[in-house]
C-alpha positions as YAML, in Angstrom:
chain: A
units: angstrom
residues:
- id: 1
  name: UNK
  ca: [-27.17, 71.17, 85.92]
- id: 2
  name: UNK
  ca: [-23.63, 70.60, 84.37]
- id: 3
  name: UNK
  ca: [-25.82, 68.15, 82.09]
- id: 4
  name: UNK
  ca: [-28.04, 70.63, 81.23]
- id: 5
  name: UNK
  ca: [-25.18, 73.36, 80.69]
- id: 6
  name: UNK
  ca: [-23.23, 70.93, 77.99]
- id: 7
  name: UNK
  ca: [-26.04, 69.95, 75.85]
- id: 8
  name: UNK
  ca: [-27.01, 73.42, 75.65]
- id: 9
  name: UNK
  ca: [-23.72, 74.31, 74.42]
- id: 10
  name: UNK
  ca: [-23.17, 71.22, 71.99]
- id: 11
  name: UNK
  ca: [-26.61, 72.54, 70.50]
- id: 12
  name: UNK
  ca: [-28.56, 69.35, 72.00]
- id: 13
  name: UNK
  ca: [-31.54, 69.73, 74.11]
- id: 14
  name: UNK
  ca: [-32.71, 66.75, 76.80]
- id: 15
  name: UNK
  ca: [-36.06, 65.36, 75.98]
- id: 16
  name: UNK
  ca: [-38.88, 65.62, 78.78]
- id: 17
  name: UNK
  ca: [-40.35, 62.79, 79.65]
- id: 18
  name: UNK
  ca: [-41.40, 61.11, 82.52]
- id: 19
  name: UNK
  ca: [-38.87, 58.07, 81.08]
- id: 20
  name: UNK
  ca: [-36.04, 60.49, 82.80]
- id: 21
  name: UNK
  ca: [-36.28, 58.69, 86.55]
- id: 22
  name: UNK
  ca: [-33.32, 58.14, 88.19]
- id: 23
  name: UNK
  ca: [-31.86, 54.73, 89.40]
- id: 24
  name: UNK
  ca: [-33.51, 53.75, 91.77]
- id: 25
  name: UNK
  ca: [-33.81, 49.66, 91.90]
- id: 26
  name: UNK
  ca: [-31.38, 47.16, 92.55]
- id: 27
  name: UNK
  ca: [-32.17, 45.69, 88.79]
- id: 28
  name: UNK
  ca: [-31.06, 48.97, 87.37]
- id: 29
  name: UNK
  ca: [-27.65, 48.63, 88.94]
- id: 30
  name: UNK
  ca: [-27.40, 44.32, 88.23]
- id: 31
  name: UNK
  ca: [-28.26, 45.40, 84.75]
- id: 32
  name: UNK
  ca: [-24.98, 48.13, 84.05]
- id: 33
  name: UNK
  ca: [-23.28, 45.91, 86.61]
- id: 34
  name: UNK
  ca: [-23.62, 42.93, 83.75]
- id: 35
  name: UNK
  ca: [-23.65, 45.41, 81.03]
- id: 36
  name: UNK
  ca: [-19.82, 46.57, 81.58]
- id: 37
  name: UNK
  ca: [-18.80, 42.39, 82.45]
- id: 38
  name: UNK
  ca: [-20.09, 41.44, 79.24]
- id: 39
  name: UNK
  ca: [-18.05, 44.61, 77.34]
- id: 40
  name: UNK
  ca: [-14.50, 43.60, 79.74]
- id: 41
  name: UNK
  ca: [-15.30, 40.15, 78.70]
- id: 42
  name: UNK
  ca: [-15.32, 40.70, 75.00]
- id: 43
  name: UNK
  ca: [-12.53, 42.53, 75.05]
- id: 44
  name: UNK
  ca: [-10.48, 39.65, 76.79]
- id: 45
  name: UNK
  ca: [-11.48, 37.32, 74.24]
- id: 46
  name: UNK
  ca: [-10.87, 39.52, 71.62]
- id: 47
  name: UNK
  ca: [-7.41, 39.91, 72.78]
- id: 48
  name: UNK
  ca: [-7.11, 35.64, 73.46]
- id: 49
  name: UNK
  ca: [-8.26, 35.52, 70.26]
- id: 50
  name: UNK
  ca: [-6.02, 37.65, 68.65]
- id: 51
  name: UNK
  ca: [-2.65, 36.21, 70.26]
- id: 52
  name: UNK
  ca: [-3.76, 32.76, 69.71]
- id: 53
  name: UNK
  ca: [-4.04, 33.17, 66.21]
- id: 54
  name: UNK
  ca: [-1.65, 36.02, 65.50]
- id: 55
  name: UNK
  ca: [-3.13, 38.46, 63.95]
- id: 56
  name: UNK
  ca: [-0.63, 40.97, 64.42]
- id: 57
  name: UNK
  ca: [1.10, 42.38, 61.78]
- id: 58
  name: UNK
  ca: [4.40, 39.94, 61.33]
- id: 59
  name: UNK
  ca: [6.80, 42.86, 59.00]
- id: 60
  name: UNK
  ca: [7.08, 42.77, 55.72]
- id: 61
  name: UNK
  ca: [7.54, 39.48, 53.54]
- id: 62
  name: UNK
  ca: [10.86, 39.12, 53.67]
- id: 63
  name: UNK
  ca: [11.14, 38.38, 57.11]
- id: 64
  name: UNK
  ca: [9.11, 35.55, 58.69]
- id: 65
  name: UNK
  ca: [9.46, 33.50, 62.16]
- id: 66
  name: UNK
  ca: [9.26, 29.90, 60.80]
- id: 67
  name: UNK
  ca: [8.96, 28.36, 64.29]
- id: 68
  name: UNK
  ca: [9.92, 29.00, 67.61]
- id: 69
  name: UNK
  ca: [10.65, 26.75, 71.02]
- id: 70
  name: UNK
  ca: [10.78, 27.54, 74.64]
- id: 71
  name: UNK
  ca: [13.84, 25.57, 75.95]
- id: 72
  name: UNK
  ca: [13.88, 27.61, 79.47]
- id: 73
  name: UNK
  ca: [11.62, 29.95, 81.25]
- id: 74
  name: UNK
  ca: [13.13, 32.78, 79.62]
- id: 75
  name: UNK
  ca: [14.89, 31.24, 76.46]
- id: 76
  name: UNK
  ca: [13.65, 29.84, 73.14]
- id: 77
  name: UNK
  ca: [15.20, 29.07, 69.69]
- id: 78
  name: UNK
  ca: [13.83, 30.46, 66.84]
- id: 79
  name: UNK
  ca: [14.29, 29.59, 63.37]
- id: 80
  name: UNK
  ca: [13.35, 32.98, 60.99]
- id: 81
  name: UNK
  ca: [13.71, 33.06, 57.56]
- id: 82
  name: UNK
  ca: [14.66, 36.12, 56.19]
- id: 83
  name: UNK
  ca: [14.74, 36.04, 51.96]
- id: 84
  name: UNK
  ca: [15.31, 32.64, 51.20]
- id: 85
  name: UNK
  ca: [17.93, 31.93, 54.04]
- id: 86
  name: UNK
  ca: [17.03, 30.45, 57.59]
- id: 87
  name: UNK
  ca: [18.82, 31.17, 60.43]
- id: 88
  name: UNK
  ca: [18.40, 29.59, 63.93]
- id: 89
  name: UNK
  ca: [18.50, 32.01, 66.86]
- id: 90
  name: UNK
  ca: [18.73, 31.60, 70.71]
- id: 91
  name: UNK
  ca: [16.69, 34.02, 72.26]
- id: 92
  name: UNK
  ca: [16.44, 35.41, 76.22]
- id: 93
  name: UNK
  ca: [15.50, 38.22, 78.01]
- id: 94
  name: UNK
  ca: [18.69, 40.51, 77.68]
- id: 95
  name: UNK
  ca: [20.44, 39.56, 74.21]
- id: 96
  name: UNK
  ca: [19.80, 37.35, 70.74]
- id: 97
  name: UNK
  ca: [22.62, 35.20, 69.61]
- id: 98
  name: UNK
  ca: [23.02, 33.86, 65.96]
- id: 99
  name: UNK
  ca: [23.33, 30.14, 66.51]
- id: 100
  name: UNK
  ca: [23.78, 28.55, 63.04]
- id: 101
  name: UNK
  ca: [22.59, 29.52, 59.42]
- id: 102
  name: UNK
  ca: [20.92, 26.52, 58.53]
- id: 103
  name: UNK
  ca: [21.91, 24.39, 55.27]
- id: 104
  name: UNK
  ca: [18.49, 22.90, 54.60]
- id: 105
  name: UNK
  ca: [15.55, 25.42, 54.65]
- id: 106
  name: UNK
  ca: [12.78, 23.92, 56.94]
- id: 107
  name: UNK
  ca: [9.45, 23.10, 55.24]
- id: 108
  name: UNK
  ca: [6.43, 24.84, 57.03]
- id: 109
  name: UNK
  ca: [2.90, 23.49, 56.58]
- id: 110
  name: UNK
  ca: [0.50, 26.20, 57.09]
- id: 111
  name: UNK
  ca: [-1.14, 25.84, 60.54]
- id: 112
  name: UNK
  ca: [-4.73, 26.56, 61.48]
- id: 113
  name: UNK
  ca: [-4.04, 29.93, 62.85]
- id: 114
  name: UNK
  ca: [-2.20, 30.92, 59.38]
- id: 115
  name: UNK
  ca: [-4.98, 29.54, 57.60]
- id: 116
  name: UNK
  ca: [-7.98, 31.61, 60.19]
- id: 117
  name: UNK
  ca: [-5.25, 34.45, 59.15]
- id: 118
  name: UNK
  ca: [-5.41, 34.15, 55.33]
- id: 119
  name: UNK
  ca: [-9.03, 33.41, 55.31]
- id: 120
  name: UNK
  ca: [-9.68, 36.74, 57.34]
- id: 121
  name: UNK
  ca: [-7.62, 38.98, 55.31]
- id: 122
  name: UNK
  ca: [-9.40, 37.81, 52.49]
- id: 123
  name: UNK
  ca: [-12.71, 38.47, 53.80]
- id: 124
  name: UNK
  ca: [-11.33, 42.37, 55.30]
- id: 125
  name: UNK
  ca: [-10.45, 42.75, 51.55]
- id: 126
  name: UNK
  ca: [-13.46, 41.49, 49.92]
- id: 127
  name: UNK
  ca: [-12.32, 38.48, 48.28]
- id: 128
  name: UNK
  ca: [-15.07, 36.41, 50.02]
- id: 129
  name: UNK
  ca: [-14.74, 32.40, 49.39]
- id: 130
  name: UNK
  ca: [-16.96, 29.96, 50.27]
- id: 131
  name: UNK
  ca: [-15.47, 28.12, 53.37]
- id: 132
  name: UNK
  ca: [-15.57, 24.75, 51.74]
- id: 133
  name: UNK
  ca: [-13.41, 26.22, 48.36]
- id: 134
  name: UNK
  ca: [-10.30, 24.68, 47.85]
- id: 135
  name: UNK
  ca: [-7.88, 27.59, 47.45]
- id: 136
  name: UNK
  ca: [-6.12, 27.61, 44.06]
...
């Protein structure tokens, strides 16, 4: 009835057919019973996927986390660069302490998970390379 009542009101009407039976077999229920695991599921890997490679938006350009190292179960050192100076950072659950500004910038290769990044962004933008390209 309360069916009936909305799709009236949204301007909709319910088609008649005898397709309109209600659940009635165990299969019905295994199949939405798989249907919703399979939509939890992608959304867990979708959200593995997008820590492991870090897709999140890291600030602006000026400030980067160069690397980072757990030395506890709540502390790590952090190197960030932030213009063209890097600074090296103990971190923990309650405060950040500047540890050093460091004399020699550290030299990052770009890892697998920057590249998957790059490569992404430049598909989501429409600057689509062949995978194989060597970037210029």
């Amino acid at each position: 009835m309360a069916k009936l009542l909305l799709c009236s009101l949204a301007g909709f009407s319910l088609p008649v057919s005898a397709d309109n039976i209600p659940l009635s077999s165990p299969a019905d229920y295994v199949s939405i019973l798989l249907s919703l695991a399979l939509v939890v599921a992608l959304v867990f890997m979708l959200g593995y996927l997008m820590r492991r490679f870090n897709v999140t938006h890291s600030g602006s350009a000026q400030f980067k986390l160069i690397g980072s190292m757990s030395v506890g179960t709540k502390e790590r050192i952090m190197v960030v660069e932030v213009g063209e100076e890097q600074f090296l950072l103990g971190v923990t659950s309650q405060n950040i302490n500047h540890l050093a500004r460091l004399q020699t910038p550290i030299e990052v290769n770009s890892s697998s998970g920057e590249q998957f990044k790059n490569k992404l962004s430049q598909f989501m933008q429409g600057n689509k390379k062949t995978p194989g390209a060597a970037d210029e």
